[in-house]
PDB file as gemmi writes it, atoms N, CA and C in Angstrom:
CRYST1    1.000    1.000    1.000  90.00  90.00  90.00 P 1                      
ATOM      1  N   UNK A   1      -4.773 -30.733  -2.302  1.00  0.00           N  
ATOM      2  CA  UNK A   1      -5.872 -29.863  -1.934  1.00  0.00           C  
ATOM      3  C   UNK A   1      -7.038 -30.150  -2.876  1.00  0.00           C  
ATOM      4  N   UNK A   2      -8.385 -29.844  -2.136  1.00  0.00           N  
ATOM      5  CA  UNK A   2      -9.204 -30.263  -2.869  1.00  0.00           C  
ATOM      6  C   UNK A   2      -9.794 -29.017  -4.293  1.00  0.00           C  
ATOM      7  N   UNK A   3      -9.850 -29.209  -5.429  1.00  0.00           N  
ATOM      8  CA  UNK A   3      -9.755 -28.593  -6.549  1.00  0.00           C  
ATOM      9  C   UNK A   3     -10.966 -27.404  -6.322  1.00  0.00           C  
ATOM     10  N   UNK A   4     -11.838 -27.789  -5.440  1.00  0.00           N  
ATOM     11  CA  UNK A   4     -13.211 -27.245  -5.048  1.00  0.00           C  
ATOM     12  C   UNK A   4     -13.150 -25.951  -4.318  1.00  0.00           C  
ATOM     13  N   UNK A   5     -11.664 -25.926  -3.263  1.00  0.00           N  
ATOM     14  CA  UNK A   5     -11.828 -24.824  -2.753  1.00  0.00           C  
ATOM     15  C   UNK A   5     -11.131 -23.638  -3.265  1.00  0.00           C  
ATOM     16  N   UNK A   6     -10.978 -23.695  -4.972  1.00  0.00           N  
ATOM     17  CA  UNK A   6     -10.088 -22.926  -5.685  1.00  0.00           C  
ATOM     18  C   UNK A   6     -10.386 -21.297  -5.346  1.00  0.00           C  
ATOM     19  N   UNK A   7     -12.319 -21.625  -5.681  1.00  0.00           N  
ATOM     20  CA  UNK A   7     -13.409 -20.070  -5.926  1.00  0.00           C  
ATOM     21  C   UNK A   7     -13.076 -19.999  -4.952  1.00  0.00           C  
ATOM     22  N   UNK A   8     -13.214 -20.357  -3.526  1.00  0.00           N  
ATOM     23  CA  UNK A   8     -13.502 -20.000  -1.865  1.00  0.00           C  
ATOM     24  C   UNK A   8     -12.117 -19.481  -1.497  1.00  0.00           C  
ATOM     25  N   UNK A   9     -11.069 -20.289  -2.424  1.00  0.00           N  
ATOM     26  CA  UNK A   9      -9.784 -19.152  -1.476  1.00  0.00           C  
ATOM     27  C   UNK A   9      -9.367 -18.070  -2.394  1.00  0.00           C  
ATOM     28  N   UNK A  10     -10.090 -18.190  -3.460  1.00  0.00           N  
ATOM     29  CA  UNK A  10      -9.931 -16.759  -4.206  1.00  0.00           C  
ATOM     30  C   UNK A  10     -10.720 -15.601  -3.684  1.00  0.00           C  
ATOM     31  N   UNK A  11     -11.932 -15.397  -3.440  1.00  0.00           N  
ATOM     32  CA  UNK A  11     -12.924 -15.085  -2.869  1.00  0.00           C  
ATOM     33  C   UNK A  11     -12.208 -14.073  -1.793  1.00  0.00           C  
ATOM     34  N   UNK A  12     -11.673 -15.233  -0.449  1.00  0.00           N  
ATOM     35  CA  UNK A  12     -11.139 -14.735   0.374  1.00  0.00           C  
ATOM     36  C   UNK A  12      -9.839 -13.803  -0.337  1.00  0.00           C  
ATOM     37  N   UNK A  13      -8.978 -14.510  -0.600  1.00  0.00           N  
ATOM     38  CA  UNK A  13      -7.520 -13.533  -1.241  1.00  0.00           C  
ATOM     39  C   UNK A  13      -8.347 -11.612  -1.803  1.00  0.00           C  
ATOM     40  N   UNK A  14      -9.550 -11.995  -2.476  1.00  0.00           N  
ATOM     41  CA  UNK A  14     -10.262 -10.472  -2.977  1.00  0.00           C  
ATOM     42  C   UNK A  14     -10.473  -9.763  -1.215  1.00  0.00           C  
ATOM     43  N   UNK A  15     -11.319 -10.762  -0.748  1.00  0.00           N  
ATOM     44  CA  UNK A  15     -11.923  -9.845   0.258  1.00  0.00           C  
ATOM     45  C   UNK A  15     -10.926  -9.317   1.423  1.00  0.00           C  
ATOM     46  N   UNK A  16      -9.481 -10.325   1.246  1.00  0.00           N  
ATOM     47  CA  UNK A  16      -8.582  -9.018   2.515  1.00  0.00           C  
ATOM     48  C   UNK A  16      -7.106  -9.300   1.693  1.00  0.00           C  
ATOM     49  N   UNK A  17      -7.412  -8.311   0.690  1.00  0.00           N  
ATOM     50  CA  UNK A  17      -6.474  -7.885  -0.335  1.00  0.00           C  
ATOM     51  C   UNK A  17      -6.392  -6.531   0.508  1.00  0.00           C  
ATOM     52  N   UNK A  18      -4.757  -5.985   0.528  1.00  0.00           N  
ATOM     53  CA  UNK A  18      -4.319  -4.630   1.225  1.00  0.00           C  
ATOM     54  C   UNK A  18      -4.487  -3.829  -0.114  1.00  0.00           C  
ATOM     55  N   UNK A  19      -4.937  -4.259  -1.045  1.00  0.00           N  
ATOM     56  CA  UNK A  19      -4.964  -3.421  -2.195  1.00  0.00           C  
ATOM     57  C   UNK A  19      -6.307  -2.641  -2.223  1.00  0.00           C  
ATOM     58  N   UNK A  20      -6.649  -1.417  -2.116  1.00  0.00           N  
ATOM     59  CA  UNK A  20      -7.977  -0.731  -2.648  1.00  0.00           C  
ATOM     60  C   UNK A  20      -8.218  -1.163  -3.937  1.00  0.00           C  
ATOM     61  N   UNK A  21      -9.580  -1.255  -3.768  1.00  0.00           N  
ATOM     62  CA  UNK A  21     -10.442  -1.981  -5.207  1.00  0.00           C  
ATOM     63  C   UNK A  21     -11.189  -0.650  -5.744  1.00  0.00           C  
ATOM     64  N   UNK A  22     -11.502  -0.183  -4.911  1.00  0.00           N  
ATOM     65  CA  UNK A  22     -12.284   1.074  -5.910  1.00  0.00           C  
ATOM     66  C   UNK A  22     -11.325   2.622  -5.933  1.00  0.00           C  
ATOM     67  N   UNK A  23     -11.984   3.766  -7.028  1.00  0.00           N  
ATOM     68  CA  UNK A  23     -11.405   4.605  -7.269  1.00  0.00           C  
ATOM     69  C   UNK A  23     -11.134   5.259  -5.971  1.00  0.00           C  
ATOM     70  N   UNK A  24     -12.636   5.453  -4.977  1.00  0.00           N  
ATOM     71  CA  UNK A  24     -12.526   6.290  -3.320  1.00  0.00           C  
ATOM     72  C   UNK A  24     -12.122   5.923  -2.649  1.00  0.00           C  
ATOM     73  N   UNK A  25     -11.334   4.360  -2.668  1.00  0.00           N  
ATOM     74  CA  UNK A  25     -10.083   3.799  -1.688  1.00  0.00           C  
ATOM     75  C   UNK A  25      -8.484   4.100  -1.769  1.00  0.00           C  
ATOM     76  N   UNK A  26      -8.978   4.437  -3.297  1.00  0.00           N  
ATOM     77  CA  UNK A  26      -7.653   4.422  -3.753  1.00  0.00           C  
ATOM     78  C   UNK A  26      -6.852   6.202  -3.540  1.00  0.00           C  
ATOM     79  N   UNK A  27      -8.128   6.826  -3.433  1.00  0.00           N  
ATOM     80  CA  UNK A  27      -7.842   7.988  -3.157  1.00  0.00           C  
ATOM     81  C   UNK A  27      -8.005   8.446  -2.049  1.00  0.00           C  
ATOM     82  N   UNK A  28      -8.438   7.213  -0.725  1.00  0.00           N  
ATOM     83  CA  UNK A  28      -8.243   7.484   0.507  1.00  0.00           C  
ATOM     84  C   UNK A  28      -6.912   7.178   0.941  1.00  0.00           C  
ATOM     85  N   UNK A  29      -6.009   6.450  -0.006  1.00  0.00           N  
ATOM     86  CA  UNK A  29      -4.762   5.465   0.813  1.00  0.00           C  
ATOM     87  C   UNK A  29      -3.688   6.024   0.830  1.00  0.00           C  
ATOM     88  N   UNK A  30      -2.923   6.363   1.831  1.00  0.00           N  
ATOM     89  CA  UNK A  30      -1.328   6.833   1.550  1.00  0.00           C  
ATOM     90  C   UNK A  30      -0.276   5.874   1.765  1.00  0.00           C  
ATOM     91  N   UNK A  31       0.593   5.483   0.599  1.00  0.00           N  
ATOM     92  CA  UNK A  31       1.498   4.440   0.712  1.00  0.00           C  
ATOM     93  C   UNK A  31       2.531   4.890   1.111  1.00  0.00           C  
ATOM     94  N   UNK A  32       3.770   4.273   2.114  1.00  0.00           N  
ATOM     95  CA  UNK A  32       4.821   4.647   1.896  1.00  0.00           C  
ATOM     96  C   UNK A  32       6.195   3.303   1.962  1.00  0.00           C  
ATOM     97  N   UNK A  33       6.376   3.382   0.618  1.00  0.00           N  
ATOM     98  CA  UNK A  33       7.439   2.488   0.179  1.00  0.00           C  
ATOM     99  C   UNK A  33       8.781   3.237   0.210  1.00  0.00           C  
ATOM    100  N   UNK A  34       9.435   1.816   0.455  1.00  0.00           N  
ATOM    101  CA  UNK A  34      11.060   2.413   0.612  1.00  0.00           C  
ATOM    102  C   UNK A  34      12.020   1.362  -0.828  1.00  0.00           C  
ATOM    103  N   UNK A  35      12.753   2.417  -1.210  1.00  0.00           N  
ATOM    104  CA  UNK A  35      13.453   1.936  -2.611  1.00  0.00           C  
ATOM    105  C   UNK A  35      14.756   0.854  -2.505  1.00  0.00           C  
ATOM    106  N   UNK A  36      15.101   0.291  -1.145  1.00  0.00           N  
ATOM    107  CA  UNK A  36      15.912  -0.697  -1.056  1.00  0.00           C  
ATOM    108  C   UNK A  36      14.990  -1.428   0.325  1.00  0.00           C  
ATOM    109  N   UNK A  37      13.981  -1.845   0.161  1.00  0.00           N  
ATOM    110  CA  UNK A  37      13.188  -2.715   0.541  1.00  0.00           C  
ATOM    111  C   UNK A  37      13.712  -4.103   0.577  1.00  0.00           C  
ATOM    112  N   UNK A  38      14.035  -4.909   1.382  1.00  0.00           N  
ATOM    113  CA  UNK A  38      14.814  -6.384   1.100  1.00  0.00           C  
ATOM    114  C   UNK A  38      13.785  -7.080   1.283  1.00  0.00           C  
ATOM    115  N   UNK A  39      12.630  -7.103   1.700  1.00  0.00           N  
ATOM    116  CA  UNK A  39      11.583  -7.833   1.134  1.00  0.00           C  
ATOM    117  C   UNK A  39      10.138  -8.164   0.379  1.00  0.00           C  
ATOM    118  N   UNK A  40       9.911  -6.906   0.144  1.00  0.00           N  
ATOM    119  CA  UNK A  40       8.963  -6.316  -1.203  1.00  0.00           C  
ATOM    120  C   UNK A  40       9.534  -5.819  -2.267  1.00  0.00           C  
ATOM    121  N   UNK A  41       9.498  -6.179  -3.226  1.00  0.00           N  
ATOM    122  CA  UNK A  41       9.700  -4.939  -4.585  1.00  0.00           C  
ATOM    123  C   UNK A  41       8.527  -3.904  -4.799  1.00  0.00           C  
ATOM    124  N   UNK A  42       9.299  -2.950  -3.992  1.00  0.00           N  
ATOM    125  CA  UNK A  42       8.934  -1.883  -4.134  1.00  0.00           C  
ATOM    126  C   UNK A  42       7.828  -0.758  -5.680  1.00  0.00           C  
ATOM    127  N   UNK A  43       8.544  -1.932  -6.603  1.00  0.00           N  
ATOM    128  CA  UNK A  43       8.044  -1.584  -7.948  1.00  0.00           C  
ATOM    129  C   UNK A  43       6.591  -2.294  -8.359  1.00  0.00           C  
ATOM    130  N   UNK A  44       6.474  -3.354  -7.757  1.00  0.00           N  
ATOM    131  CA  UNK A  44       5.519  -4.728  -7.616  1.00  0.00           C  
ATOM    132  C   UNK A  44       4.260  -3.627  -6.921  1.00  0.00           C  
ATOM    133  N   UNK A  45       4.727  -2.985  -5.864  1.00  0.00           N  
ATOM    134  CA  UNK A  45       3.948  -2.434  -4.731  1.00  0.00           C  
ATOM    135  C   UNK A  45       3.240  -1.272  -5.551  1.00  0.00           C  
ATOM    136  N   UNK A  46       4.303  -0.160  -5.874  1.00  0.00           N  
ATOM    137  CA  UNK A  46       3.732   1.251  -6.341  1.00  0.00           C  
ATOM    138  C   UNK A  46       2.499   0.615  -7.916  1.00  0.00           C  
ATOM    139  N   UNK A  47       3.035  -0.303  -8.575  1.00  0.00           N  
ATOM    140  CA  UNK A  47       1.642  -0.462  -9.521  1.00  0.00           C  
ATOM    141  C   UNK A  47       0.739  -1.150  -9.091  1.00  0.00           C  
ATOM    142  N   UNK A  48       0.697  -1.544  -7.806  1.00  0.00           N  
ATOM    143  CA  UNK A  48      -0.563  -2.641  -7.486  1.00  0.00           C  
ATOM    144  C   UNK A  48      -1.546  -1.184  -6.824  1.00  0.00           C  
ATOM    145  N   UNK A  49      -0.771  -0.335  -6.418  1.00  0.00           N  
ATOM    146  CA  UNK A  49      -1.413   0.969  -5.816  1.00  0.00           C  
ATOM    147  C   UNK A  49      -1.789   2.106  -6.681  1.00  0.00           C  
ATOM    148  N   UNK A  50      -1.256   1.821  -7.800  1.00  0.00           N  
ATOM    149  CA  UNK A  50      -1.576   3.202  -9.161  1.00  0.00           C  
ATOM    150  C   UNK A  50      -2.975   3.659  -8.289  1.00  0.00           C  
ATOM    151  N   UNK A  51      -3.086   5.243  -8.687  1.00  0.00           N  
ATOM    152  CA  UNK A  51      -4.182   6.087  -7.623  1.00  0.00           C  
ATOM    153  C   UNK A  51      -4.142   6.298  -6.264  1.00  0.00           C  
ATOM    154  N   UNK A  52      -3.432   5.415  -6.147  1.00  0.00           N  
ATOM    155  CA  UNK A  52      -2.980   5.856  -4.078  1.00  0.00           C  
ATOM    156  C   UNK A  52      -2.102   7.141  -4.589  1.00  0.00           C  
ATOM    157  N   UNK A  53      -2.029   7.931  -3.123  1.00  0.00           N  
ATOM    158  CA  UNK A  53      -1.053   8.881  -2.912  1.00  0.00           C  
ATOM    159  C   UNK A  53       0.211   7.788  -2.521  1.00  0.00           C  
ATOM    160  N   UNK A  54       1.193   7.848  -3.401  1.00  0.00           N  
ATOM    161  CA  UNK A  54       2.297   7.215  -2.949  1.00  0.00           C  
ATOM    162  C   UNK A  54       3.776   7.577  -2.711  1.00  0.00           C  
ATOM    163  N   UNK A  55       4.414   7.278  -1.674  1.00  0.00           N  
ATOM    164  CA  UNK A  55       5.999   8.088  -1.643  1.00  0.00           C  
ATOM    165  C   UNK A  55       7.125   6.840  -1.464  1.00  0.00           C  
ATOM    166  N   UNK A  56       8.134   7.612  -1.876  1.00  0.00           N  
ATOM    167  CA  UNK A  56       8.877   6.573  -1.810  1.00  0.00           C  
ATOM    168  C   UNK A  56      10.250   6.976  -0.965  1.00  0.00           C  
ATOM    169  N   UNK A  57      10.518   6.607   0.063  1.00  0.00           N  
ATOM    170  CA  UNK A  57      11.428   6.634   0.930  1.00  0.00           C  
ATOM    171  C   UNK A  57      13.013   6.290   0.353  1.00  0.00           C  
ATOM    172  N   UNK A  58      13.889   7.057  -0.310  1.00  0.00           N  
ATOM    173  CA  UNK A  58      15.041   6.931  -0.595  1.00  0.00           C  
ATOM    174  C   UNK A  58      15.864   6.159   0.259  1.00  0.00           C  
ATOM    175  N   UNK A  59      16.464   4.836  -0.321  1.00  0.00           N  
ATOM    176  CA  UNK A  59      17.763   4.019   0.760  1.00  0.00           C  
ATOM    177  C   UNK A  59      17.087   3.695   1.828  1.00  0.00           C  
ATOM    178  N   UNK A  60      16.328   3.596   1.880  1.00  0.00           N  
ATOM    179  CA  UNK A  60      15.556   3.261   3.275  1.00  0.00           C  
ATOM    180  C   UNK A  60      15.126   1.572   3.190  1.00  0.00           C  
ATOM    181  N   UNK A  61      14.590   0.412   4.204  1.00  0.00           N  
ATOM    182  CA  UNK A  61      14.895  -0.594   4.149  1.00  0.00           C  
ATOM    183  C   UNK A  61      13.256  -0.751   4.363  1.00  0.00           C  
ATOM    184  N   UNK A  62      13.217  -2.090   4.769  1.00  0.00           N  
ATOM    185  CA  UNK A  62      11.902  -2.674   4.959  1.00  0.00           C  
ATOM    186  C   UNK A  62      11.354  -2.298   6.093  1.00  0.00           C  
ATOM    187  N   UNK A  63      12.160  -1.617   7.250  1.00  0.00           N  
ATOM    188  CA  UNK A  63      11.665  -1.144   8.544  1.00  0.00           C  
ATOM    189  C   UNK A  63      11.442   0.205   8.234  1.00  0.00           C  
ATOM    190  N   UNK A  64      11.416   0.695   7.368  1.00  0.00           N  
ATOM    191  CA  UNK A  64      11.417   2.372   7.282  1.00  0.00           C  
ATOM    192  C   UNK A  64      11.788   3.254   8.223  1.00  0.00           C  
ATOM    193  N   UNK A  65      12.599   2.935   8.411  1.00  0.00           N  
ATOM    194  CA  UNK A  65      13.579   3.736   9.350  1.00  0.00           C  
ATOM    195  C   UNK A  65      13.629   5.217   9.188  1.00  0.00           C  
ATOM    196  N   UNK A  66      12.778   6.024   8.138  1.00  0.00           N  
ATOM    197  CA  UNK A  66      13.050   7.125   7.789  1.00  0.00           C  
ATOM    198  C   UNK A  66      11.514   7.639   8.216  1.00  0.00           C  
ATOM    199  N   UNK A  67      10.650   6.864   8.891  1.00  0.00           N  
ATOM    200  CA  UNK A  67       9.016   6.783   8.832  1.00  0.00           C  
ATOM    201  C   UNK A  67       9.100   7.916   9.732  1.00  0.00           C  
ATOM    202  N   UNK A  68       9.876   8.446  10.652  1.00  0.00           N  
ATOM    203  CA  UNK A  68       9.459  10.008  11.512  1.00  0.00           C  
ATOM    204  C   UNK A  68       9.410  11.122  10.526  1.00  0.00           C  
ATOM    205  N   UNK A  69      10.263  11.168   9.723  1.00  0.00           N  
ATOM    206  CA  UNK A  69      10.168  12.545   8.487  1.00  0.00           C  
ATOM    207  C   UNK A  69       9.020  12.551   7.687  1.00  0.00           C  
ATOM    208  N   UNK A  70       8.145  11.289   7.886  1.00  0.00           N  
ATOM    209  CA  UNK A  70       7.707  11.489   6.526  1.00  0.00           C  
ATOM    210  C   UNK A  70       6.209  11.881   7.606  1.00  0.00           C  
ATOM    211  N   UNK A  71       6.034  11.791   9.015  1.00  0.00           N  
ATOM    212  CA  UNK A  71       5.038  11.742   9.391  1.00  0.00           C  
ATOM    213  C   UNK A  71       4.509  13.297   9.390  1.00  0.00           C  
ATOM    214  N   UNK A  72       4.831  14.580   9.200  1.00  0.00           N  
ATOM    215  CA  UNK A  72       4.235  15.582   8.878  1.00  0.00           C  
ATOM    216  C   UNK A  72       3.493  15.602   7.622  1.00  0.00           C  
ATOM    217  N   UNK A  73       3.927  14.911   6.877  1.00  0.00           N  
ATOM    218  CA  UNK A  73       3.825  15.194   5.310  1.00  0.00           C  
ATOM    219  C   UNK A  73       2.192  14.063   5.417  1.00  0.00           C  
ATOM    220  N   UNK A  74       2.421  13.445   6.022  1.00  0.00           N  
ATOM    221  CA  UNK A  74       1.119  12.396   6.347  1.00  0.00           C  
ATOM    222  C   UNK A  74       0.125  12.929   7.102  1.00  0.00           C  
ATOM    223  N   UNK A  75       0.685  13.557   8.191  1.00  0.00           N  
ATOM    224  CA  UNK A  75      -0.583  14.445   8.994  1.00  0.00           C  
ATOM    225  C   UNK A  75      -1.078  15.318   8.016  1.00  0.00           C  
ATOM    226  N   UNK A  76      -0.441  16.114   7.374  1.00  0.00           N  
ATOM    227  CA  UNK A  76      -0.870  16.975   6.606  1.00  0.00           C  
ATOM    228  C   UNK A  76      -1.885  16.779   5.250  1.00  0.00           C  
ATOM    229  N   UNK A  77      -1.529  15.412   4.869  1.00  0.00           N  
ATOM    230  CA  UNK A  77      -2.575  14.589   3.693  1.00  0.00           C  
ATOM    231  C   UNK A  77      -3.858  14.332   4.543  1.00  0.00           C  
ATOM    232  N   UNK A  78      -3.364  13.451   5.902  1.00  0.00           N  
ATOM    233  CA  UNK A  78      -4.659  12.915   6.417  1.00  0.00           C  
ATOM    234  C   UNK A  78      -5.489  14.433   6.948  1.00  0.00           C  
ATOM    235  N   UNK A  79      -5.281  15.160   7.331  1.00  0.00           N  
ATOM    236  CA  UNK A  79      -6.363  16.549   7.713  1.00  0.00           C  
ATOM    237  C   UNK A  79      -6.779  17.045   6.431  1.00  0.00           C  
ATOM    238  N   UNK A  80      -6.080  17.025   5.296  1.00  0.00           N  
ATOM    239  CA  UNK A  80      -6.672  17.826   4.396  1.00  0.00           C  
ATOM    240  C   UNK A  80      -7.806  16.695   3.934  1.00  0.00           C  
ATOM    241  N   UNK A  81      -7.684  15.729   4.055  1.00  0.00           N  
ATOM    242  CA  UNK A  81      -8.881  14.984   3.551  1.00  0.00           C  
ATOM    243  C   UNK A  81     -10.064  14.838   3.932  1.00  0.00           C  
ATOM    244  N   UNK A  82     -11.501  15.394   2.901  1.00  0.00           N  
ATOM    245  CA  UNK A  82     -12.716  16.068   3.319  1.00  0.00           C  
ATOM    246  C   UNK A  82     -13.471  15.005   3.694  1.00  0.00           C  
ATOM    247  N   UNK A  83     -13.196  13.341   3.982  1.00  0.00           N  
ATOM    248  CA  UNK A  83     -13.963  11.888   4.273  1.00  0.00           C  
ATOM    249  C   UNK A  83     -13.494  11.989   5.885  1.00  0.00           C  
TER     250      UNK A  83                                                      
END                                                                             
C-alpha cells in the first residue's frame, strides 16, 4: 500500500468511528453490551464509550438475545431526553 494514504484512511477511520467524539454524543448514546459476547470484548467496548449511558446484558451473547427486556428501560431513557 501506498505510504501516502496513511492520513486519508485515518481521516476516514475518525469520521465513521461508532464511537462519540464529543461530551453531547456521548451523552446522547445508549449502549447495550452483553458480558459473554463471542465477538467483541465487551470490556474493549464499555471504555471506548466512558460517558455513554451503558448496560450490560448478563450471559447474554453477541445476538442479545435478552434485547426485548431491556427495551422499556430504553424507551424510557430515549423520552426522557430533552434533544
Amino acid at each position: 500500500m501506498d505510504e501516502g494514504f496513511g492520513p486519508d484512511l485515518k481521516r476516514l477511520d475518525d469520521e465513521t468511528s461508532p464511537v462519540p467524539q464529543t461530551q453531547e454524543e456521548r451523552r446522547r448514546t445508549w449502549v447495550l453490551l452483553s458480558d459473554e459476547d463471542e465477538v467483541l470484548d465487551w470490556h474493549k467496548a464499555r471504555d471506548a464509550m466512558r460517558g455513554c449511558r451503558i448496560v450490560v446484558s448478563p450471559g447474554d451473547d453477541h445476538r442479545i438475545r435478552a434485547f426485548d427486556d431491556f427495551v422499556p428501560t430504553l424507551a424510557a431513557w430515549a423520552a426522557d431526553d430533552p434533544s
